[in-house]
C-alpha positions as CSV (number, residue, x, y, z in Angstrom):
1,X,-186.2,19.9,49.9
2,X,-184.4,23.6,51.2
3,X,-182.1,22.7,53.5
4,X,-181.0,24.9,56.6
5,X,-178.1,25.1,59.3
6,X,-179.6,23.4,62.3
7,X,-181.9,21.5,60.8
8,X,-182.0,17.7,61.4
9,X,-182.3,15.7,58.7
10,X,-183.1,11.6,58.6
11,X,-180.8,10.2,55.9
12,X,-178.5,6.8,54.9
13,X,-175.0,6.4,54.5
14,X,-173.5,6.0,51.3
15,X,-169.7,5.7,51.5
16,X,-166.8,7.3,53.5
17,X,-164.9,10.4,52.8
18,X,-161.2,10.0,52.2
19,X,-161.4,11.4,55.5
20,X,-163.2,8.9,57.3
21,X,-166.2,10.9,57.3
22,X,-170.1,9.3,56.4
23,X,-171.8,10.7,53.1
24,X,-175.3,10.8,52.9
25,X,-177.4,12.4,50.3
26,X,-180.5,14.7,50.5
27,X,-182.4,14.7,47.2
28,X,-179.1,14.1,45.8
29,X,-177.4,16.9,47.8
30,X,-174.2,15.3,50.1
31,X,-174.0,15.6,53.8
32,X,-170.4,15.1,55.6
33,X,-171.3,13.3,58.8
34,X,-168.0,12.5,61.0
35,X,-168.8,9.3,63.0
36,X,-171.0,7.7,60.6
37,X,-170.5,4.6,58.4
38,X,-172.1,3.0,55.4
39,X,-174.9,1.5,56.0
40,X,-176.5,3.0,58.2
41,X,-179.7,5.2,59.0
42,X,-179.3,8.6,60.9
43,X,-180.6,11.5,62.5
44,X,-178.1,14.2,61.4
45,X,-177.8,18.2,62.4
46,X,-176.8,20.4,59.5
47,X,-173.8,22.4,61.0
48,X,-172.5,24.1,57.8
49,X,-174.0,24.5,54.5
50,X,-172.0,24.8,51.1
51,X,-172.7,25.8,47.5
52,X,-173.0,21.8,46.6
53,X,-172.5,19.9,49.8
54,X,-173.0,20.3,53.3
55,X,-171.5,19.3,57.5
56,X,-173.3,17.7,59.5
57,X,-173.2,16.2,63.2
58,X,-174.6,12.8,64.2
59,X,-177.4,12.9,66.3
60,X,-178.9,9.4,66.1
61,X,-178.6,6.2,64.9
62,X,-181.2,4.0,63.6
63,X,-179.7,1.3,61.9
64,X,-176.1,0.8,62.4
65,X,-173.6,-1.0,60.4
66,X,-172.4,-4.7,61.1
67,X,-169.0,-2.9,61.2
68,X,-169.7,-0.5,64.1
69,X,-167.5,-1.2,67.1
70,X,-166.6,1.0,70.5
71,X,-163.4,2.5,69.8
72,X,-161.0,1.1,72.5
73,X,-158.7,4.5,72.7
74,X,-159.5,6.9,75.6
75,X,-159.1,9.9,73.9
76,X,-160.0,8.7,70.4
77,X,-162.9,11.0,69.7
78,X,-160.6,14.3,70.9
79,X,-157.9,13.3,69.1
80,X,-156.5,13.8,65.8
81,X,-154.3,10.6,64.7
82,X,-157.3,8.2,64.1
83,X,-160.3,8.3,62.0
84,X,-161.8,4.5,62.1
85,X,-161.0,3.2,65.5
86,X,-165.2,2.8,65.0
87,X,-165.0,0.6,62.4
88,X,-164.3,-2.8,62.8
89,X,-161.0,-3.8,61.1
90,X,-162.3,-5.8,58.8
91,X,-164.8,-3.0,57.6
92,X,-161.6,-0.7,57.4
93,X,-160.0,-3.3,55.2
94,X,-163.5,-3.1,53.0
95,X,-163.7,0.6,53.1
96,X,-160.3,1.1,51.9
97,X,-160.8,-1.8,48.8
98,X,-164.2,0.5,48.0
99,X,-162.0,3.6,48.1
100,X,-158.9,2.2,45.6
101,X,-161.9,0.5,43.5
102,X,-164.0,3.8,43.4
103,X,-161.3,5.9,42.2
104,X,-159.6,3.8,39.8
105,X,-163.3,3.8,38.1
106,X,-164.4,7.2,38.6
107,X,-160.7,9.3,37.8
108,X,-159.0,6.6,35.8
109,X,-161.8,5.1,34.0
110,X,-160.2,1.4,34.9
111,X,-163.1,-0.5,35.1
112,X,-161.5,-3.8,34.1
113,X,-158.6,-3.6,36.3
114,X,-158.1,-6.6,38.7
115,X,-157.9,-5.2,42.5
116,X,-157.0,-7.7,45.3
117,X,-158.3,-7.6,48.8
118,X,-156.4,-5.2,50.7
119,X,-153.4,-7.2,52.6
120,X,-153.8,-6.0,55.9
121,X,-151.8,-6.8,59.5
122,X,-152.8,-9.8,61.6
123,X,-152.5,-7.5,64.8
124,X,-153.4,-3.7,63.4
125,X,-152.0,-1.9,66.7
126,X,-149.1,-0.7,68.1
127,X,-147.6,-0.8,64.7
128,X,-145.6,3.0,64.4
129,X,-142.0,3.1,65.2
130,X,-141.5,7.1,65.3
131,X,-143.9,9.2,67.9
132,X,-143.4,12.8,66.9
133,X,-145.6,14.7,69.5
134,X,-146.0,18.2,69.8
135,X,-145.3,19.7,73.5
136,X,-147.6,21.9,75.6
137,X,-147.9,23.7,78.8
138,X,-151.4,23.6,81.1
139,X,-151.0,24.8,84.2
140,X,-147.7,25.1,84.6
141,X,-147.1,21.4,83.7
142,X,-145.9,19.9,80.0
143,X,-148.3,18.3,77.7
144,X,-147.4,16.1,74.7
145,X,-150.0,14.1,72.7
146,X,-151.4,14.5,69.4
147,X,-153.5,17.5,67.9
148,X,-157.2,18.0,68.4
149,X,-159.0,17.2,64.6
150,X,-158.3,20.3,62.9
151,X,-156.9,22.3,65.8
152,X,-153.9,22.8,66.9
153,X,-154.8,22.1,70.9
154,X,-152.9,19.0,72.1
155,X,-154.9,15.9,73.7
156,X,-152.7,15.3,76.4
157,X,-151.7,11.4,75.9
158,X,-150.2,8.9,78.2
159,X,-150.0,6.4,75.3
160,X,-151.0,5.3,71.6
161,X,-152.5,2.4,70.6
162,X,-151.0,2.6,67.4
163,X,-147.3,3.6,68.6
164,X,-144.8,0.7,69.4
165,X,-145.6,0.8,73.9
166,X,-141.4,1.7,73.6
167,X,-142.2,5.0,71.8
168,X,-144.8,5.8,74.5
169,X,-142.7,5.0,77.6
170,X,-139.8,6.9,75.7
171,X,-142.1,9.9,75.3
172,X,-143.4,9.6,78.8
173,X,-139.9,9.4,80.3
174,X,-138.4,12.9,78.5
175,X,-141.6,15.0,78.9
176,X,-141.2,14.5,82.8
177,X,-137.3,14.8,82.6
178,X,-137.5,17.8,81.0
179,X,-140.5,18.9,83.3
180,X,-138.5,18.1,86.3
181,X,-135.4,20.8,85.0
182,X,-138.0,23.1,84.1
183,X,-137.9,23.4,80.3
184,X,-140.7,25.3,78.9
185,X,-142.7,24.2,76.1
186,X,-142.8,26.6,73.0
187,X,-146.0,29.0,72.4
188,X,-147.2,28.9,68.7
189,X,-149.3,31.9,69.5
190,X,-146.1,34.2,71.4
191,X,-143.6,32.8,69.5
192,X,-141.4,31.9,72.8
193,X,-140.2,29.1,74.9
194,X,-137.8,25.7,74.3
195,X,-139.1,22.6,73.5
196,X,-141.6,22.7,70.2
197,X,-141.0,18.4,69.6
198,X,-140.7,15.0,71.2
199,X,-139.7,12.3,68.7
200,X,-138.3,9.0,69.1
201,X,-137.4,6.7,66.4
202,X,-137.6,2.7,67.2
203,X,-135.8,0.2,65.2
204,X,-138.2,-3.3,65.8
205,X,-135.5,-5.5,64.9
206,X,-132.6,-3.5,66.4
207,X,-134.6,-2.6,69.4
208,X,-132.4,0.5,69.4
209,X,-133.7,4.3,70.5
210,X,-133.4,7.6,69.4
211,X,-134.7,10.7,71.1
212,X,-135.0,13.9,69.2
213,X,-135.4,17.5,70.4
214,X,-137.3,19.3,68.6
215,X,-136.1,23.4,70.0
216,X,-136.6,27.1,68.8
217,X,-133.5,27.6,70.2
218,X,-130.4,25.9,70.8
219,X,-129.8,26.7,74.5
220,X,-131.6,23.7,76.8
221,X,-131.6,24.6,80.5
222,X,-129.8,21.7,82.3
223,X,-128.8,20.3,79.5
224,X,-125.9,17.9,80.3
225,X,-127.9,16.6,83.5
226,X,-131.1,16.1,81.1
227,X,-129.0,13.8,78.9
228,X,-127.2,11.9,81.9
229,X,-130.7,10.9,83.1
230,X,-132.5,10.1,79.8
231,X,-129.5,7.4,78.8
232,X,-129.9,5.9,82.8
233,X,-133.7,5.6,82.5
234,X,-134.1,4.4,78.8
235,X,-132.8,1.0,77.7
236,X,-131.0,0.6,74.4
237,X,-130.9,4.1,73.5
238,X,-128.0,4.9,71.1
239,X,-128.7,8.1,70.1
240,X,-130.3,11.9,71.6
241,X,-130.3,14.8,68.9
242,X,-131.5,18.3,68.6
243,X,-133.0,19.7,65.9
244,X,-133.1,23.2,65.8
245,X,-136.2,25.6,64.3
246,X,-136.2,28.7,65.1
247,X,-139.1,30.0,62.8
248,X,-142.7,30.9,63.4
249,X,-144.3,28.1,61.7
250,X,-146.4,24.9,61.6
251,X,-143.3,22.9,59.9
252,X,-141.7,20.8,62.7
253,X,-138.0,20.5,61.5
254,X,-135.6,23.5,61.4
255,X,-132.3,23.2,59.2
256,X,-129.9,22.8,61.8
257,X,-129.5,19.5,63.6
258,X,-126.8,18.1,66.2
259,X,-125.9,15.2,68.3
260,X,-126.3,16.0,71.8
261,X,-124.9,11.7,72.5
262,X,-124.1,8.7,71.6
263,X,-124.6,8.1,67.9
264,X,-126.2,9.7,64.7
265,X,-127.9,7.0,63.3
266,X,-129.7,4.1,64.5
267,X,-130.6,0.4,62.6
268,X,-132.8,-1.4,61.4
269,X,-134.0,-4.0,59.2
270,X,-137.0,-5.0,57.0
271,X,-136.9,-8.4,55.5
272,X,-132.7,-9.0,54.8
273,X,-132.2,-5.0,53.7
274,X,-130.5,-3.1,56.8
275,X,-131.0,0.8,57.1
276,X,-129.1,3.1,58.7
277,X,-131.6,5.7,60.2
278,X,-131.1,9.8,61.1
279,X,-133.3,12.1,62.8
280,X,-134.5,13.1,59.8
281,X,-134.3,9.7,57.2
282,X,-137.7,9.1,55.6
283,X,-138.1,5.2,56.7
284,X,-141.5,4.0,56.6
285,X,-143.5,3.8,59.9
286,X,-144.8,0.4,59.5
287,X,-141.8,-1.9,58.4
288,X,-143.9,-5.4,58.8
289,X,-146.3,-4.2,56.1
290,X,-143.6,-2.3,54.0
291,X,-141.7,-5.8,53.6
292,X,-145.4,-7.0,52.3
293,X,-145.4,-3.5,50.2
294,X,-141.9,-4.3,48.9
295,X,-142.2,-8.1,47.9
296,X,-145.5,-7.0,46.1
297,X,-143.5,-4.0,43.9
298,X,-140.5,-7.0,43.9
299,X,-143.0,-9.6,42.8
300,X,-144.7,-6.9,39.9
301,X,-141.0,-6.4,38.6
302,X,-141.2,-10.1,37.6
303,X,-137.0,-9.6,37.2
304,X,-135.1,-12.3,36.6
305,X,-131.0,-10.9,37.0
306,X,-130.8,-9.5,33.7
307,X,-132.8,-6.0,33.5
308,X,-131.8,-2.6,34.1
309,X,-134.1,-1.0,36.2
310,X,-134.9,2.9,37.2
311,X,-136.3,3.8,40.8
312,X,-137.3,7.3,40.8
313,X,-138.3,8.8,44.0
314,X,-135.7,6.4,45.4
315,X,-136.2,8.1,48.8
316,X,-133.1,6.2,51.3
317,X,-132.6,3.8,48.9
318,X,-135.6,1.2,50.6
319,X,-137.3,-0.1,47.0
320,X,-133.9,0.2,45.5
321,X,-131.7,-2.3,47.6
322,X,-135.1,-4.7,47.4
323,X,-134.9,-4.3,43.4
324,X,-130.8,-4.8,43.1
325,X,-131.2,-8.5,45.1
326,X,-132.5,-9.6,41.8
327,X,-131.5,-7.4,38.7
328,X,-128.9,-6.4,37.1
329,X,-128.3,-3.2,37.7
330,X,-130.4,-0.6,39.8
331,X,-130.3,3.1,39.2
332,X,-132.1,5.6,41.7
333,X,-132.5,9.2,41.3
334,X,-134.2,11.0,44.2
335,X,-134.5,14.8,44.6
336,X,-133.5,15.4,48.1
337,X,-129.6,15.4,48.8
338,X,-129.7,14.2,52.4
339,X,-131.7,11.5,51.0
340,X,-129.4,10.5,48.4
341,X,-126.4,10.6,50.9
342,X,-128.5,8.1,53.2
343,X,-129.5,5.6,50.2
344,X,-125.6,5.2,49.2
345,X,-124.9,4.9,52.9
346,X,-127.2,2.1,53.2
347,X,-125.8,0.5,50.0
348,X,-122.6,0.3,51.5
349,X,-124.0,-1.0,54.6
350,X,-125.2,-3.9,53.1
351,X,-122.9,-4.6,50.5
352,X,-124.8,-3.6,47.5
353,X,-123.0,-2.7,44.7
354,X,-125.1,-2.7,41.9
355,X,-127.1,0.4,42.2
356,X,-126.0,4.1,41.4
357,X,-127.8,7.0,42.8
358,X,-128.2,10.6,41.6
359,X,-129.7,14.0,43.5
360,X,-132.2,15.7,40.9
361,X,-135.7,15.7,39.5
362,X,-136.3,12.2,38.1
363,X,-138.0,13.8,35.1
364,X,-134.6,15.7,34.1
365,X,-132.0,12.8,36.0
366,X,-133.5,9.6,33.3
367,X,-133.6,11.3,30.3
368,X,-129.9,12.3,30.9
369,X,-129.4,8.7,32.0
370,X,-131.3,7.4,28.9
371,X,-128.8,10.2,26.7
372,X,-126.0,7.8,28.5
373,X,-127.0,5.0,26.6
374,X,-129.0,3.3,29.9
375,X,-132.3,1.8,28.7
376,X,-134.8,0.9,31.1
377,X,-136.9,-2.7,31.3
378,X,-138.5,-1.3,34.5
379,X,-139.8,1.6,36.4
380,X,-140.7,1.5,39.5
381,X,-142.0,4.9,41.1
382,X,-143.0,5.9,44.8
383,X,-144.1,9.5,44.4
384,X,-145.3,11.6,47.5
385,X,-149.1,12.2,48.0
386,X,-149.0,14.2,44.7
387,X,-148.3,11.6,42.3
388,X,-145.8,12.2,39.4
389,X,-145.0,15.0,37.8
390,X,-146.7,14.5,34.4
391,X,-143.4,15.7,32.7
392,X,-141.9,12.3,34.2
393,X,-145.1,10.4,32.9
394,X,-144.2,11.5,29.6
395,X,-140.4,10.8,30.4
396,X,-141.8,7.0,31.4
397,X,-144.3,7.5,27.8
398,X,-141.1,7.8,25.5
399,X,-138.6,5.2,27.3
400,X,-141.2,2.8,26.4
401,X,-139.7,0.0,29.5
402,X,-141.3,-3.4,29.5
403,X,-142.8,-2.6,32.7
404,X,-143.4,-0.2,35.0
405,X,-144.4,-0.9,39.2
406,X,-146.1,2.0,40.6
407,X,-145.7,2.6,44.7
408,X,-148.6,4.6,45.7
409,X,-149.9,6.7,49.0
410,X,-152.1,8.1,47.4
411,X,-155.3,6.0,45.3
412,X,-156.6,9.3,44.1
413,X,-153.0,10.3,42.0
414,X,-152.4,6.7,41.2
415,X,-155.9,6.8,39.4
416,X,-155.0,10.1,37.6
417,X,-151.3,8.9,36.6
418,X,-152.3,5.6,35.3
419,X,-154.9,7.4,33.1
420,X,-152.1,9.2,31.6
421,X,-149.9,6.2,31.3
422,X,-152.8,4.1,29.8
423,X,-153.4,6.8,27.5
424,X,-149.5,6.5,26.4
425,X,-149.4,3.2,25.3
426,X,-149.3,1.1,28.9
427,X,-151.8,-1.4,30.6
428,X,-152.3,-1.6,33.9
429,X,-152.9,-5.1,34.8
430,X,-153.4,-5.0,38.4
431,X,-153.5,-3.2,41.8
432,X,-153.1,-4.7,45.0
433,X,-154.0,-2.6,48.5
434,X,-151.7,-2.8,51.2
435,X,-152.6,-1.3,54.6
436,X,-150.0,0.7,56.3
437,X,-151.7,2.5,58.6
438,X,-154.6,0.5,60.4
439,X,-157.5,3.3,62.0
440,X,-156.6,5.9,59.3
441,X,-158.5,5.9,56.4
442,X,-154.5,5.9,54.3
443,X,-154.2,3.5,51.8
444,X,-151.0,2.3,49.9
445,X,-151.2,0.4,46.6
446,X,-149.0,-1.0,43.9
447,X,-149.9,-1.1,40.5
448,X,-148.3,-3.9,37.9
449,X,-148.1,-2.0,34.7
450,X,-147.1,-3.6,31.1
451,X,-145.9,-1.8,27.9
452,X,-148.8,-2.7,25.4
């Protein structure tokens, strides 16, 4: 069959994208329908046409999945921070087991690994405790919200079923103080104007606030007066900063950042572990399922006070002070120097003394260590969306631990890396899903790996 753009085509859903989009196939040919799930039979408009695949838009459906549900967010079909508020949640939990299982098969060639139902939250909303927003103008008036799906318009947003209601209020409160002294938001396109970022940090134990301005410039009109009403309005905030970026670019932090009051940092606790947290910390968004995360990677460790265990990609030091409650001796290596300075800060904070952190590329950092006489009896690794650099894999290859626990965001890279790491002499005995981020189609997994 010759397929044309706007042509409508009758076809079944197969799967989801790792996108959140429905695939369906025309004489073996796939369409990417956004809106449509597994399952179902559709009427589809061919909007874009590809060497080997193909867009469409939904136009009808026939038979619609058991999992189909109204999305309950207002703006959820403008805006960019959701994919599967459609899907009910326990067809996201399903689609995401599908995805890790589909991957592992099709890019690691695992087809007798054991995979667990994905753990998944008991109430999936309101979960996030940092809003970052981007800041408008429209008609003379701010806007903050979310970007439009693969725009860069804002969708104006009064709040966000996935943010903590405290970020929302927080967010609400500063965009109309700021209105009232007549900041103006920054222009992407004209490269002018103050105020490029709204974020708040929330610690959920703590219950401690901090608001960050994100600026091109470091000058903010009424800025003393904007401060005084900020800490009258918002309970328990402890700390307003400013970040400054004065670049023409999609990055949201500049270099420079200050404390405009109170504090720098603010607290917060998953399971016993408390973290001191910056404007610019990485701290996981979703600390009630990181503590399920954590115990699984602690649990996969299998440590019983007498190993010597490497955490590369050690981030703040989160997997690190979990792993040194029950070894002997923790040693984290993490490339980014703020990072580093934040993990040993948080050691100290809780009394932790049997870790050791260094700045550098974990590849170079453990075989130096390993040079020093330190042999490893576990790995644990929590690479960015990327994976591991194969160079480490190797590193990981020749240090031969008795196990290695493997942190993933990304099921794709974990796939690819534990092909490498099978291939080397390791076994990966099982993966278990964890859901971090309820409505988007992210997954996290750890993976319990054994020396063979």
């Amino acid at each position: 069959m010759t397929l044309e753009k706007n042509q409508t085509v009758e076809l079944t859903i197969e799967d989801l994208t790792h996108d959140g989009a429905g695939v369906g196939k025309i004489d073996g040919f796939p369409l990417f329908i956004k809106g449509a799930l597994p399952g179902e039979r559709i009427d589809a408009k061919i909007i874009k046409l590809k060497k080997n695949y193909g867009f469409a838009r939904l136009v009808r459906v026939y038979v619609e999945s058991k999992h189909r549900v109204e999305a309950p967010c207002p703006i959820y079909k403008q805006c960019g921070g959701c994919q599967l508020q459609h899907l009910s949640y326990e067809g996201q939990l399903e689609a995401k087991y599908n995805q890790v299982e589909s991957v592992l098969q099709r890019i690691g060639h695992l087809d007798n690994v054991k995979i667990h139902p994905v753990l998944g939250m008991n109430d999936p909303w309101n979960y996030r405790n940092k809003a970052q927003v981007p800041v408008g103008e429209e008609e003379g008036g701010l806007v903050a919200g979310f970007y439009q799906q693969r725009s860069h318009s804002i969708v104006n947003m009064d709040e966000c079923m996935i943010q903590q209601e405290v970020n929302d209020q927080v967010v609400q409160t500063v965009k109309r103080i700021a209105e009232k002294y007549g900041v103006r938001a920054y222009d992407e396109q004209k490269h002018r104007g103050t105020l490029r970022h709204i974020m708040v940090r929330y610690g959920q134990v703590s219950k401690e606030v901090m608001v960050v301005f994100v600026t091109k410039q470091s000058e903010i009109p009424h800025r003393e007066e904007i401060i005084e009403e900020i800490v009258a309005e918002i309970p328990n905030v402890k700390s307003i900063v400013q970040n400054i970026n004065p670049k023409k670019t999609n990055v949201v932090f500049g270099d420079k950042t200050t404390v405009l009051w109170g504090e720098e940092y603010i607290y917060d606790s998953i399971g016993d572990i408390k973290f001191a947290i910056s404007a610019r910390s990485f701290y996981q968004v979703n600390p009630e399922q990181t503590k399920v995360l954590y115990d699984k990677a602690l649990e996969y460790a299998d440590l019983n006070g007498s190993e010597t265990v490497i955490d590369a990609y050690c981030g703040i030091g989160t997997i690190s002070l979990f792993l040194a409650q029950k070894a002997k001796r923790v040693y984290g290596v993490e490339i980014v120097p703020e990072a580093i300075d934040d993990a040993k800060r948080n050691a100290k904070l809780n009394g932790v003394e049997n870790v050791d952190f260094a700045v550098g590329e974990a590849e170079k950092v453990i075989p130096w260590w390993k040079a020093q006489g330190i042999e490893a009896d576990v790995i644990v690794v929590d690479p960015p969306r990327k994976g591991c650099d194969e160079t480490l894999l190797q590193t990981i290859i020749e240090m031969k631990p008795k196990r290695v626990v493997y942190v993933s965001c990304n099921p794709a890279t974990l796939a690819r890396d534990l092909k490498i790491l099978e291939e080397g002499g390791f076994e990966t005995k099982e993966v278990q899903p964890v859901d971090m981020f309820p409505h988007t189609t992210h997954c996290e997994a750890v993976a319990r790996i054994e020396l063979k």
